[in-house]
C-alpha positions in Angstrom: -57.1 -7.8 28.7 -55.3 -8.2 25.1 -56.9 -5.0 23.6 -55.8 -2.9 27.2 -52.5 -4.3 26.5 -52.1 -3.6 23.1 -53.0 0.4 23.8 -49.9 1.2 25.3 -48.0 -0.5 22.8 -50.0 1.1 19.9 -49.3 5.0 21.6 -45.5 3.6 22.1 -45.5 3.1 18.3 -46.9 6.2 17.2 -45.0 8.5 19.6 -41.7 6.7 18.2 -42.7 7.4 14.6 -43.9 10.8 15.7 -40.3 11.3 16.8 -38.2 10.2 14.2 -40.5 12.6 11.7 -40.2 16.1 14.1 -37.3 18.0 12.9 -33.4 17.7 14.4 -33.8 21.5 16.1 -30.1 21.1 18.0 -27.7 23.2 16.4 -23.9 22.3 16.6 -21.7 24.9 18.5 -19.8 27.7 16.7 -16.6 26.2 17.4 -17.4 23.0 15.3 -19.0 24.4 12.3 -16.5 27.0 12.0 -13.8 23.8 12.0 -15.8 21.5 9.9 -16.6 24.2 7.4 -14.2 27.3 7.1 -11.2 25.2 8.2 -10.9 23.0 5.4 -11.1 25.8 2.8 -8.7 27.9 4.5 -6.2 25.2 4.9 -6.3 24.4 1.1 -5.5 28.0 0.1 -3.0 28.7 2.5 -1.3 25.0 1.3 -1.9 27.0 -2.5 -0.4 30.1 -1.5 2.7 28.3 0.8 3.4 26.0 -2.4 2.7 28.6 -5.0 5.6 30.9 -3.4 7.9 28.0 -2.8 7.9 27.5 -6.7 8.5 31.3 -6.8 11.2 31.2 -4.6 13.0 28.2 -6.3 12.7 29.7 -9.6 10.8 26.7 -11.4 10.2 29.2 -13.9 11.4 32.7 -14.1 9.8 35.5 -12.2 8.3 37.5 -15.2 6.5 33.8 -16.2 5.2 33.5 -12.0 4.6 36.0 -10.2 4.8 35.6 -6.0 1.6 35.8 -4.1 2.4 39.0 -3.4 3.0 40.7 -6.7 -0.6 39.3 -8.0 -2.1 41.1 -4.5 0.1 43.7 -5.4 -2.1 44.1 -9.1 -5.3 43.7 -7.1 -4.8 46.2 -4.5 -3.8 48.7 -7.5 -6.8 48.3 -9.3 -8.8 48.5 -6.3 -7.0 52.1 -5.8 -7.7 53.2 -9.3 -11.6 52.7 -8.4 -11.8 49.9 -11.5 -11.9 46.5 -10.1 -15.6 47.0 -8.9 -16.4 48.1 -12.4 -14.6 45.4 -14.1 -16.3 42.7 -11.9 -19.6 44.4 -12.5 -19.5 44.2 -16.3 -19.0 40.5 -16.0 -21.4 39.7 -13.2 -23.9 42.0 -14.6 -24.0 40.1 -18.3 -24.0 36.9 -16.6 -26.7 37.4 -14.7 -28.9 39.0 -17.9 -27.7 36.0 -20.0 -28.4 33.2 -17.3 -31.9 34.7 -16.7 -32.5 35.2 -20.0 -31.4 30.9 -20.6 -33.7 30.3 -17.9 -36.8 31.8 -19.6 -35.8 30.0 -23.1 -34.3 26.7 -21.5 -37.5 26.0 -19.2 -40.0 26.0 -21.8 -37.8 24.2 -24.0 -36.9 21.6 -21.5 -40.8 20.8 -21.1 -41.7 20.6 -24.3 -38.7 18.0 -25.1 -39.8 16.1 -21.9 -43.2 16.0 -22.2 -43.6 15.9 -26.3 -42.2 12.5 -27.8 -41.6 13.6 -31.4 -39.9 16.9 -30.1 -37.9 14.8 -28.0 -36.9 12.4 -30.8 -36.0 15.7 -32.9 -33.9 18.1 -31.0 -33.1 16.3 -27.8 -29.6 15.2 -29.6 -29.4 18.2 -30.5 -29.3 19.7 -27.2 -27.0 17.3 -26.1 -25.0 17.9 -28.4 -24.7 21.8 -28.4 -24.6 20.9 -24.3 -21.1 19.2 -25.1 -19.8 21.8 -28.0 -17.2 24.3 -26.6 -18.8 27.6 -26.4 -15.5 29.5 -27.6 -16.1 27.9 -30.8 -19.4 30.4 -31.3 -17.6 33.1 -30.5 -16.2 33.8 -34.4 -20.0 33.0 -36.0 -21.3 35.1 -33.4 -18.7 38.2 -34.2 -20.0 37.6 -38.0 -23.4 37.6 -37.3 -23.9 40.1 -34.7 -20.1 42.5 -34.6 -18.4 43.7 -31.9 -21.1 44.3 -29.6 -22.8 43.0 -26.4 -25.1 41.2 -28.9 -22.5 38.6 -29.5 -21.7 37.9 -25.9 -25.4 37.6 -25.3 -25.5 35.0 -28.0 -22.4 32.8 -26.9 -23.8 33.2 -23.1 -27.0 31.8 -24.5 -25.6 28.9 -26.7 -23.7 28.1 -23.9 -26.5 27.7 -21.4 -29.5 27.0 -22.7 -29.2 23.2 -23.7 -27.7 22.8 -20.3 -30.7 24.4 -18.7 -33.1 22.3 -20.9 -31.2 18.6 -20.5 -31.1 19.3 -16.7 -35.1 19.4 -16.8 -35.3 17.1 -19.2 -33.6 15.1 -16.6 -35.7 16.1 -13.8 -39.0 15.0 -15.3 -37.9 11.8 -16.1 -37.2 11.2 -12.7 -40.4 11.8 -11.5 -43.0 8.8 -10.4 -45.4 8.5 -12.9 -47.6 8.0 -9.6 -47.0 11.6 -8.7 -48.8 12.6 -12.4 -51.7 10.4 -11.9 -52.3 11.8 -8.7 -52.3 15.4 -9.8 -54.7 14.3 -12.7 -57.3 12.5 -10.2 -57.0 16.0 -8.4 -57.9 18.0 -11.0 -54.2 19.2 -12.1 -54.0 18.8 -15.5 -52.3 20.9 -18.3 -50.4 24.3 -17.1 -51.4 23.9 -13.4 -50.2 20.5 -13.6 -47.0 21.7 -14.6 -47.0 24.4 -12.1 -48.3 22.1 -9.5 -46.9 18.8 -9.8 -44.5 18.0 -12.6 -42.3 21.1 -12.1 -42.4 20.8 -8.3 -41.4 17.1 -8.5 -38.6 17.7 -11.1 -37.0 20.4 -9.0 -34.0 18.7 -7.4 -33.0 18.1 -11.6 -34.3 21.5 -12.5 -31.6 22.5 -9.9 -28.8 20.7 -10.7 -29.5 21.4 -14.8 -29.7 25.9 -13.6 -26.4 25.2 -11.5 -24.6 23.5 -15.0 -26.6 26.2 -16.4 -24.9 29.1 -14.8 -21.7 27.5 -14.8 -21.8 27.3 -18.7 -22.8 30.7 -18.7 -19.8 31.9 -16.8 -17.6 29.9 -18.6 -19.1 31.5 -22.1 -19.1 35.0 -21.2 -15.3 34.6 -19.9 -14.5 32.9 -23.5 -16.5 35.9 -25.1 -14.8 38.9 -23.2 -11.6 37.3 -23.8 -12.4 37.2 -28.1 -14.7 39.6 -28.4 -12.9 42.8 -27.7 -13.8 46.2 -28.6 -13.7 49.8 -26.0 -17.1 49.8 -26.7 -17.8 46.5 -25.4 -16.3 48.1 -21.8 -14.1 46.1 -19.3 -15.2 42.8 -18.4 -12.9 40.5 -16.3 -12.3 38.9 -19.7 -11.3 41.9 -21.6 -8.7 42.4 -18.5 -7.2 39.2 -18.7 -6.8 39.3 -22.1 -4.9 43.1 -21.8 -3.0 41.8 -19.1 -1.8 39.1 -21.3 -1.3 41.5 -24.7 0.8 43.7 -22.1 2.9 40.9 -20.7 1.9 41.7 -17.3 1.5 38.3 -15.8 0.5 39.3 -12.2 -2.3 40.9 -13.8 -3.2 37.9 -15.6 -3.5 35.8 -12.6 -4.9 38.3 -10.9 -7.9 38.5 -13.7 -8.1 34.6 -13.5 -8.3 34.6 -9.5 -11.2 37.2 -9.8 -12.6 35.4 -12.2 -12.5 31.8 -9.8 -13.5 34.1 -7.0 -16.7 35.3 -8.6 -18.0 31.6 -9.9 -17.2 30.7 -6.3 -19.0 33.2 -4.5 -22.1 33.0 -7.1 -21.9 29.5 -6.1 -22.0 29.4 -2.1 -24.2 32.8 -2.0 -26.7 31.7 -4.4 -27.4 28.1 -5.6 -25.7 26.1 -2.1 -28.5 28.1 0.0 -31.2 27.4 -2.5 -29.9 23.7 -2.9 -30.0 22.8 0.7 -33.4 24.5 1.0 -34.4 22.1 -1.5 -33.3 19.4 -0.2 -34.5 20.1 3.3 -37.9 20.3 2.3 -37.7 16.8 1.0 -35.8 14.9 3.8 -32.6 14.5 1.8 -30.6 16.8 4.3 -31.8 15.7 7.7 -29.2 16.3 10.3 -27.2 19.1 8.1 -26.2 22.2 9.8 
């Protein structure tokens, strides 16, 4: 009577865990996501721009040091006439993407072989955290030495820049992983470059991903330093090289125009690339149940 009893009870049980472990499939309506997520944004900027022309129309400094709105639009829309702001975003986006990849093929590596090597570690792992924390404007002259006025140095900076970054966040990563985790891989049969592949890399991912998004952040941040020092008309028009001609010509709604593009752009890389990637992440490991 007991063991008929206790049946139910045990199905009960497993159709409750079964239940809290199949995925959330409702999707919140249109109208919310579009409050909870585009709203907030929106309001910010338009609190920017409202404040922004407020100071412009009070005179907090004079008009030739701030621009309206509507003067920097007014520099935008020109260029986009002239057929050059594509080509100017291009330049930059272009080398940033050849530099980041390029960290990412020497940063990886590196970032195992500190993690998983103890004398290495003990060698350069200051190191790396120290070039992670040194300015990379401060490469830029060495790098104009060593290399000239080519796009030779703004690989270089782009590469100081982002490599330690790339390597610390693994670093990072692997630590975090269970040792459990190795020694299962290692009964399986995973053991030196497929364990890597199949279990350390795998299980240091969320760090991996947080150290790639510092990674290209650094990388942005370098290249804009480089464009801005490094000028030459063989170099070509980057969205550093325009700020730093808007600023030699004194035309300060092209200035902030070149630094809005150039917010715009780390932005967009940001919510087009590594959000999506994130979350995916993330998802696949339970840490964003529920998130639309």
């Amino acid at each position: 009577m007991a063991s008929t009893e206790a049946k139910p009870d045990l199905a009960g049980l497993e159709a409750g865990l079964d239940a809290l472990e199949a995925p959330t499939t409702a999707k919140a309506p249109v109208g919310q996501i579009l409050r909870e997520k585009a709203l907030p944004p929106i309001a910010a900027i338009a609190l920017v721009l409202v404040l922004w022309q407020l100071a412009y129309h009070f005179q907090l400094k004079p008009h030739y040091q701030l621009p309206s709105p509507a003067d920097v639009w007014g520099s935008v829309h020109t260029m986009w006439l002239q057929g050059t702001l594509l080509g100017y975003i291009w330049t930059s986006v272009s080398r940033g993407a050849l530099g980041f990849l390029a960290s990412v093929v020497i940063g990886t590596p590196l970032g195992l072989l500190v993690a998983r090597v103890a004398p290495v570690r003990a060698a350069i792992g200051p190191i790396l955290s120290g070039l992670q924390s040194m300015p990379s404007v401060a490469w830029v002259p060495a790098a104009i030495i060593w290399f000239g006025l080519n796009d030779s140095t703004i690989y270089a900076v782009v590469l100081l820049g982002a490599v330690p970054s790339i390597a610390n966040g693994l670093v990072s990563g692997i630590d975090q992983v269970p040792p459990l985790f190795l020694r299962a891989g290692r009964t399986i049969g995973a053991t030196g470059l497929h364990g890597v592949r199949h279990v350390l890399l795998p299980a240091a991912l969320p760090g991996y991903l947080a150290g790639l998004k510092q990674g290209w952040a650094f990388s942005w941040r370098s290249l804009m330093a480089a464009e801005i020092i490094a000028t030459s008309p063989d170099l070509g028009t980057g969205l550093g090289q325009l700020l730093e001609n808007a600023r030699t010509n004194a035309d300060m709604p092209g200035v902030l125009a070149a630094i809005l593009l150039i917010l715009t752009v780390g932005i967009g890389i940001e919510l087009l690339v590594f959000r999506p990637v994130e979350r995916r992440v993330l998802r696949s490991r339970g840490l964003l149940a529920g998130a639309r």
